[in-house]
N, C-alpha and C positions, 0 to 999 in steps of 0.2 A: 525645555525639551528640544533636542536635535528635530529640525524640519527633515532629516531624512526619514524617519519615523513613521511619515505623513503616508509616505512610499512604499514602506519595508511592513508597515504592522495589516494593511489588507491582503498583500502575497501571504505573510506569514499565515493571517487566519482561517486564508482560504486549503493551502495546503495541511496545513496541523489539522481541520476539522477533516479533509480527505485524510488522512493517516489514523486519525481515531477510528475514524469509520470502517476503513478497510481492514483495521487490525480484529474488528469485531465480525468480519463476514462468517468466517469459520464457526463461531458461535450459532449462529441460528438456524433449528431446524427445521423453520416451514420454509418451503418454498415459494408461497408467495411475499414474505418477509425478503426472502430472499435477492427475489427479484425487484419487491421496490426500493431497496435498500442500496443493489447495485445501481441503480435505475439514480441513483441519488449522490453516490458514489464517483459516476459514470459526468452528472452533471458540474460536480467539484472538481475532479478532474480538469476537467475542460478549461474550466472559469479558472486553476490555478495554472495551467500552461497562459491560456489567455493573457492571464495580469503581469506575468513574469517573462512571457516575449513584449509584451508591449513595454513594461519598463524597459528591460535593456535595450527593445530597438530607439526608445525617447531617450535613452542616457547616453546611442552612439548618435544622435543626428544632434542635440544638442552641444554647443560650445560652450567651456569654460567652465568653473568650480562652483554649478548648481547643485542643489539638495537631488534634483533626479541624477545629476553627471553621477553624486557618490554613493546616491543608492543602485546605481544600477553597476558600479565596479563593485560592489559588495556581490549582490545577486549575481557577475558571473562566474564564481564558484557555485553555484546553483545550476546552472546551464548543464554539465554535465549528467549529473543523475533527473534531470528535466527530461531531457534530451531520452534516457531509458525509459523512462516515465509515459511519453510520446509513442515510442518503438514499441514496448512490452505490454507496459499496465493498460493501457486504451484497449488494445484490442483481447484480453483476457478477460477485462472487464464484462464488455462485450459479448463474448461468447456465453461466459458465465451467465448473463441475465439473459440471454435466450435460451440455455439449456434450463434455466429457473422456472422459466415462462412454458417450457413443455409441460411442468410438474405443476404450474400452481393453477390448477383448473379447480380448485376448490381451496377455502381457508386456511383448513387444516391439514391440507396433503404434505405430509413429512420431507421434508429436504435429504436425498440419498446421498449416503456417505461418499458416494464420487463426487457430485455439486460442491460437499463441503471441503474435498480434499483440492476441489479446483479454487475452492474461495482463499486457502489455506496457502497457495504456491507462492512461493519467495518472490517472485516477480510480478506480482501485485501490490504487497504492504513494501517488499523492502526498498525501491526507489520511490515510494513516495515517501517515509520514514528517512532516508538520504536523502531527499528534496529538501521536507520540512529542516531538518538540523543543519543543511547547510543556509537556507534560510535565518533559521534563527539565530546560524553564528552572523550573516550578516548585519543582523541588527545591535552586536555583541558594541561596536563601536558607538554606535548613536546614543547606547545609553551609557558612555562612560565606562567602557570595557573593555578594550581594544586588547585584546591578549596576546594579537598577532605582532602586537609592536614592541612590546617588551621582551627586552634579549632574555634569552633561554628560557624563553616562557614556550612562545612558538612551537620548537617541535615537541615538547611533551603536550601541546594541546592536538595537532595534527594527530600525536600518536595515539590519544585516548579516544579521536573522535572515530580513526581508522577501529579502534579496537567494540566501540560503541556499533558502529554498525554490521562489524562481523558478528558479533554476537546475536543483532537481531536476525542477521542472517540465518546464523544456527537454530536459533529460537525457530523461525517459520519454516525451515525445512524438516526440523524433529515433529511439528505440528502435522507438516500435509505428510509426513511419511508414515505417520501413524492414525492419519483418517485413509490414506488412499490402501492401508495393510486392512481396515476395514470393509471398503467397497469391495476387494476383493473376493473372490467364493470360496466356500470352503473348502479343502484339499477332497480330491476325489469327486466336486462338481455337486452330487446328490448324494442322501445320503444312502448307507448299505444294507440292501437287502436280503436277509437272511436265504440261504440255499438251501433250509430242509423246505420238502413239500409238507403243506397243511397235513392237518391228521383230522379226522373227522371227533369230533366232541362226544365223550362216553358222557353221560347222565348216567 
């Protein structure tokens, strides 16, 4: 087994377990579910920035052709969508389990279709999903897969991976576009009240 493995397989599992997780927020509709779940979410996060600036800053201060030097050239295609991951998903996260936290003052208080169209927004699952996969192409080498190295291999994998992640893109905005068409109120606000006056009831 490649010693870069050693490196590359605790980034990857902490990322892919935040990506499972967040892909499932939209799904639940308690609010207190809701909130401990971000709350958890919120904590993998962190822990997968954590391990993934610590690798690349130990693979730029170290010299020479270590197992961190080459796992941490793999992880900085990872840096990018890290980097959104940082910017976006933190603090949506965030909001998200304090708007949770207003509603879950009981077990069963139902999660409102706005909570779940905000758990639902592209810029929560989809750079952690772009973390995870660029992640897991970096381990694509350690295990005897180097795709990037064989000619004319290269750009039809760039090109499927570019097209893999547009897609989930599509995926999570057709999701929140059609929880946040729900939040919404119904046309006209309330509904309509007939204009004849009562009539008094013949027996």
């Amino acid at each position: 087994m490649d010693d870069r493995l050693a490196v590359l397989l605790p980034v990857a599992a902490v990322w892919l377990a935040a990506a499972l997780m967040a892909e499932g927020l939209p799904g639940l509709d308690r609010a207190r579910a809701l909130r401990r779940r971000t709350g958890w979410l919120s904590a993998l996060v962190l822990t997968g920035l954590a391990v993934t600036v610590g690798a690349l800053a130990a693979g730029l201060q170290s010299a020479g052709d270590t197992a961190l030097d080459r796992a941490a050239a793999g992880l900085a295609v990872a840096a990018v969508p890290a980097t959104l991951v940082a910017v976006c998903t933190v603090r949506r996260v965030r909001r998200l389990r304090a708007g949770a936290g207003a509603f879950a003052t009981a077990p069963g208080t139902p999660a409102p279709h706005g909570l779940r169209a905000a758990a639902a927004h592209p810029l929560i699952a989809l750079p952690l999903h772009a973390t995870t996969l660029a992640v897991l192409a970096a381990m694509l080498p350690a295990v005897g897969l180097d795709l990037f190295a064989a000619p004319g291999v290269a750009g039809p994998a760039i090109t499927v991976a570019v097209l893999g992640v547009a897609a989930i893109g599509v995926r999570h905005a057709l999701r929140h576009n059609r929880l946040a068409e729900r939040a919404m109120p119904p046309a006209g606000g309330v509904p309509a009240v007939s204009a004849r006056p009562a009539r008094a009831l013949h027996v």
